[in-house]
C-alpha positions in Angstrom: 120.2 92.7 158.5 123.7 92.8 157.0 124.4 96.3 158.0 123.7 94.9 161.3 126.0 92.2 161.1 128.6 94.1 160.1 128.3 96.4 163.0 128.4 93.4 165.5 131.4 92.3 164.0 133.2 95.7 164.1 131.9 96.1 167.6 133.6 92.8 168.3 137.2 94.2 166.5 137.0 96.9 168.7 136.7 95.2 171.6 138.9 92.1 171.0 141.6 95.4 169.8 142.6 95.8 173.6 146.2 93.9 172.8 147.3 96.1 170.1 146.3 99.2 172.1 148.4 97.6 175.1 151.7 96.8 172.6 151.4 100.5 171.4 151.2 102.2 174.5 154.3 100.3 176.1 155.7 101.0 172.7 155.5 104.5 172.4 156.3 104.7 176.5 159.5 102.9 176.1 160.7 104.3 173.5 160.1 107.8 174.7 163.4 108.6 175.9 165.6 106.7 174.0 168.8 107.9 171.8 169.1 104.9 170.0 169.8 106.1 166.5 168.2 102.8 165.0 165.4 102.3 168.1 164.1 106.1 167.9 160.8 107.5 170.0 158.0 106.1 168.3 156.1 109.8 168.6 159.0 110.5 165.8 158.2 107.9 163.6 154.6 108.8 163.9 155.4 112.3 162.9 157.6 111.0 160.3 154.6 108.6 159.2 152.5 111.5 158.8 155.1 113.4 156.3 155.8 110.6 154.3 152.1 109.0 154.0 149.5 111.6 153.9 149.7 112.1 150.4 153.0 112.2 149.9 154.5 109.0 148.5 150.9 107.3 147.8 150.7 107.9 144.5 154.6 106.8 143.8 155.0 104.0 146.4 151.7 102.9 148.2 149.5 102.8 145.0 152.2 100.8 142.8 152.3 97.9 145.3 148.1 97.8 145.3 148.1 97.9 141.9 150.4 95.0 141.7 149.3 93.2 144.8 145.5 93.4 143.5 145.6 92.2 139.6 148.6 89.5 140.8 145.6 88.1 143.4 142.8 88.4 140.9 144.7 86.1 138.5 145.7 83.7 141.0 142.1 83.1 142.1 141.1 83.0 138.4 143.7 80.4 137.1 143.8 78.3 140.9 139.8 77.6 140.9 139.4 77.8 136.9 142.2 74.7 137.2 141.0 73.7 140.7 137.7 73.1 139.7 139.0 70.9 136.7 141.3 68.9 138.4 138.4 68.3 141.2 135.7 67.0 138.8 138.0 65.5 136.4 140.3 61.9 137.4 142.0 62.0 134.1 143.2 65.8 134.4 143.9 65.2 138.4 146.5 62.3 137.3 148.6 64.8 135.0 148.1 68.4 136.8 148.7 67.0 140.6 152.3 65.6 140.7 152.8 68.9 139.0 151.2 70.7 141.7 152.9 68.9 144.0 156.0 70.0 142.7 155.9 73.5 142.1 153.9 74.1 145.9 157.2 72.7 147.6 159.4 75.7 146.3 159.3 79.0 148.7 157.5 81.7 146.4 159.9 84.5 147.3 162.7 82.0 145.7 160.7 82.1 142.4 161.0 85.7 142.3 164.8 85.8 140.2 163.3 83.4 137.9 160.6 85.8 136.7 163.0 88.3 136.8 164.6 86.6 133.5 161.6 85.7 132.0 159.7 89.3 132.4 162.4 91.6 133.3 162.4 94.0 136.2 159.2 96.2 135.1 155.8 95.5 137.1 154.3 92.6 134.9 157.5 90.4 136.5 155.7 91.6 139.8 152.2 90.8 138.9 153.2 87.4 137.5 155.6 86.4 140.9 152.4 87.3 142.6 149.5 85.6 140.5 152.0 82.4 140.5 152.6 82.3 144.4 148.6 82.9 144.8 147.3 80.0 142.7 148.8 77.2 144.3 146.4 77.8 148.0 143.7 78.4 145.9 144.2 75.7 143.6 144.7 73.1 146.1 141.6 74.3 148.6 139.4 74.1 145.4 140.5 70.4 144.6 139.7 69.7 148.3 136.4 71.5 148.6 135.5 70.5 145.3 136.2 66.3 145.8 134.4 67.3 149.8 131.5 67.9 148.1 128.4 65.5 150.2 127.4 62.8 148.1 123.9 63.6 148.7 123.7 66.5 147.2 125.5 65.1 144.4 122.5 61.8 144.3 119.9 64.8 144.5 121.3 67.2 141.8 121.9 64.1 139.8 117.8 62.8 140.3 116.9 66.3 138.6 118.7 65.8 135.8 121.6 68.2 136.3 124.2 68.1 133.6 127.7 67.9 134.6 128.2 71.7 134.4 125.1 72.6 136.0 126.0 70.4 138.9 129.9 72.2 139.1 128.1 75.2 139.1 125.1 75.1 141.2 126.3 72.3 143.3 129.8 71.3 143.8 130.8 75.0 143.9 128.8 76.6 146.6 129.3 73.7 148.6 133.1 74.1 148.5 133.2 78.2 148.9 134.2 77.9 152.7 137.2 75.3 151.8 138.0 78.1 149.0 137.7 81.0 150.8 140.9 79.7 153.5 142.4 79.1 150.1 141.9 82.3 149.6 142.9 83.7 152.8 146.2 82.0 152.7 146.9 83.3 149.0 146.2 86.3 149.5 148.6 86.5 152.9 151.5 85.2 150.5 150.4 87.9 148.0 150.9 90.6 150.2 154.8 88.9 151.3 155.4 88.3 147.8 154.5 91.8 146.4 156.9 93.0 148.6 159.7 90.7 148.3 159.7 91.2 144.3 160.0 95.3 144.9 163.4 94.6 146.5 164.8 93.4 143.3 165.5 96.3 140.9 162.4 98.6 141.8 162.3 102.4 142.7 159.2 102.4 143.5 156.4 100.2 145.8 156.6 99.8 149.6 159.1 97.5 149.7 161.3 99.7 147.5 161.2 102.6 149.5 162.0 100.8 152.7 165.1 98.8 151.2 166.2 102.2 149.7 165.2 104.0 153.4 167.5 101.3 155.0 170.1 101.5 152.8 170.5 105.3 153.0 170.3 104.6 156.4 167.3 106.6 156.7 165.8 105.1 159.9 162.9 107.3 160.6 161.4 106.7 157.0 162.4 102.8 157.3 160.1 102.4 160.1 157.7 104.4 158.7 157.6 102.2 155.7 157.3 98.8 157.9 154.9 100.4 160.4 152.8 100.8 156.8 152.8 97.5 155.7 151.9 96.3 159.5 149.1 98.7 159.9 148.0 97.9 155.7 148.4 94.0 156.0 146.2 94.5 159.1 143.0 96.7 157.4 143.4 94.5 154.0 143.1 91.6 156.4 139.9 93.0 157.3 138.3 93.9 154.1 139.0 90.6 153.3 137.6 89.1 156.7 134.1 91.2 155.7 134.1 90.3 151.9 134.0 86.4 153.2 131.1 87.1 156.0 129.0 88.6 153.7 129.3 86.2 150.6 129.3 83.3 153.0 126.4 84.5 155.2 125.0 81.5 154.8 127.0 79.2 155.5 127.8 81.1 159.0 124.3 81.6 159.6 124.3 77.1 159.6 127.0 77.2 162.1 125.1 79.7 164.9 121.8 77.4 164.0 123.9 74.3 164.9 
């Protein structure tokens, strides 16, 4: 049943892919003849991408950034519905954590980036903690929203069978908020990904966004756009994986909306 599901949704990708296989052909068409030294023939840059990604600068640039991009997201979604879920159940936390929310969620996360910078240096846990900062803040506030959405008849039932406040956060309140969460998530991890590479700008040799600032300003072209056309074409596939981690651990709540 899920295998199938999966496949119907892949089927529908492929499909509904007709755009970007449009923008590429007019790309690679256009840019066929030209002598642009900063606009080159996209067949260049994908012979380029070939040298400098299969194999070659993974394990130096591409695995870095995952490496920070993934334990940076795993602590955000730890610490925003850990606090998220607090601050939901809990009026006298909510009065003393939300102004403070409030506050930090207004500044840009890219302008945090120097700040952490003094307070971890420039090795990768300044990375991992620009990133787990920028990503609790969705996730936090979805969970406070999902959690305080949860319907009051569920929360009369669970209460009639004696569910303690824990079991009801848990069993209850939780569950029903996972949807809200996961566009918490969604968002978070979107500003992850922008985040992760805005900090490798800042005194890093290696990463993705490293080796496209140093690209640029060696005035490399060919590997610059080989390092954006990267981050396009991994932003879209981890927006994927993502989009099939949420179908399959909300199944249910999916499989509601088709019966409705």
């Amino acid at each position: 049943m899920i295998a199938r599901r999966i496949w119907h949704w892949l089927l529908a990708i492929l499909i509904g892919g007709w755009l970007p296989v449009l923008l590429v052909t007019l790309w690679w068409n256009a840019s066929a003849s030209s002598e642009n030294p900063f606009f080159p023939p996209l067949e260049l840059i994908w012979e380029q991408f070939k040298l400098n990604w299969v194999f070659l600068n993974v394990p130096i640039h591409l695995v870095p950034s995952l490496q920070n991009l993934f334990l940076g997201f795993a602590i955000g979604v730890v610490a925003g519905i850990g606090l998220g879920a607090l601050v939901g159940v809990s009026g006298a936390v909510s009065r003393y954590v939300e102004p403070v929310v409030d506050f930090f969620r207004c500044i840009p996360p890219v302008a945090l980036v120097p700040i952490f910078i003094l307070l971890f240096g420039l090795d990768s846990a300044m990375r991992v903690a620009s990133i787990a900062f920028a990503t609790t803040f969705p996730i936090l506030i979805a969970t406070i929203e999902g959690i305080r959405g949860t319907n009051l008849v569920l929360i009369d039932t669970a209460s009639v069978f004696g569910l303690s406040r824990a079991q009801m956060l848990w069993r209850v309140r939780l569950p029903n908020a996972m949807p809200v969460i996961f566009g918490g998530l969604q968002v978070g991890f979107q500003i992850a990904f922008i985040v992760t590479v805005a900090s490798e700008y800042l005194g890093s040799g290696f990463g993705l966004g490293a080796f496209t600032l140093i690209a640029t300003d060696s005035f490399l072209i060919l590997d610059a756009w080989t390092g954006v056309l990267l981050l396009g074409l991994l932003g879209y596939a981890l927006s994927l994986v993502f989009d099939i981690v949420e179908r399959l651990t909300l199944r249910w709540y999916y499989g509601q909306k088709q019966l409705a």
